[in-house]
N, C-alpha and C positions, 0 to 999 in steps of 0.2 A: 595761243596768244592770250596775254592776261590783258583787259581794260577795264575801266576805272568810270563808272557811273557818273553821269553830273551832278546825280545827287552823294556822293560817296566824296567828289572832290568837294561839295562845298561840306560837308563834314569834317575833313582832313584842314580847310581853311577855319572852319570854326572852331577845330583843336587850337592850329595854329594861333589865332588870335588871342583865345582864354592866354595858351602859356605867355603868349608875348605882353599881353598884359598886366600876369599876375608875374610873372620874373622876369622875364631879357626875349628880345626879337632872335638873338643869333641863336638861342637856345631853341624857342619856339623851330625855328626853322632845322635846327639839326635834329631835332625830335624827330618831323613829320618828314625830314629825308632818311631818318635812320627804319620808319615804320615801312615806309613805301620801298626801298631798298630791301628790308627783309622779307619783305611779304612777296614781291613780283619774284626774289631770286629763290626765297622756297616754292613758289608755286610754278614756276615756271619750269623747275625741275619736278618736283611730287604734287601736283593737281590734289592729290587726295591727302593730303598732308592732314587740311585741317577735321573736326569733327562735326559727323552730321547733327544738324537740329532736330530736336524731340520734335518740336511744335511743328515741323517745315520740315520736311525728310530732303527736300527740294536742295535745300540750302548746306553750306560749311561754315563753319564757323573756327577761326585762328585768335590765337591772343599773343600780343604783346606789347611789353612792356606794362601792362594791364586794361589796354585798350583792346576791343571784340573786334574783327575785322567778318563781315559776312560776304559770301561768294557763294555763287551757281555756276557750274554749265549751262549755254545755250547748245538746246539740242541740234538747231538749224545749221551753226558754225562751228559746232564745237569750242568756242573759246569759252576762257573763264572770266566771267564781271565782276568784280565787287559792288555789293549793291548800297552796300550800310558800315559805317564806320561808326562804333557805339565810343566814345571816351571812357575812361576808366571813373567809376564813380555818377556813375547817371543813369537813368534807369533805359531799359531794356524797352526799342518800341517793335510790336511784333509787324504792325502793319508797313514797318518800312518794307520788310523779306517779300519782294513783289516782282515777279518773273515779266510783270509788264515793262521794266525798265531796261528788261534784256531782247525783247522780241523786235 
């Protein structure tokens, strides 16, 4: 089972908001359904899809559309979280990759 951090949804809403901002609402929103669609149907088929982190061996890390999608197993349920959703064009923060958000 894949779930979605609360910190990860309010990342996915602050995507949301920039596009809707800077171009069209119905856009924004087909964007961050088209992210969230792609990511739950690959991972929910291949877990290991994405690529481990140097820095976090912990973590995976998926891209698209040029936005970073970070995910872990929880060792207790076996499911996968996403914990951090980076935007494309932003910097890289390491302290979000935190297994506390999945315990």
């Amino acid at each position: 089972m894949l779930k979605w951090t609360p910190k990860s949804e309010i990342d996915l809403d602050q995507i949301r908001e920039h596009i809707a901002m800077q171009f069209d609402v119905d856009l924004a929103i087909e964007i961050i359904n088209n992210l969230i669609d792609h990511v739950e149907t690959l991972l929910s088929s291949n877990p290991l899809a994405g690529h481990i982190v140097e820095s976090n061996p912990l973590f995976s890390k998926l891209v698209f559309d040029g936005n970073s999608i970070y995910y872990c197993e929880n060792p207790k349920d076996k499911h996968l979280y996403i914990v951090y959703v980076r935007a494309r064009g932003t910097d890289y923060q390491d302290n979000r990759l935190s297994t506390q958000e999945v315990a």
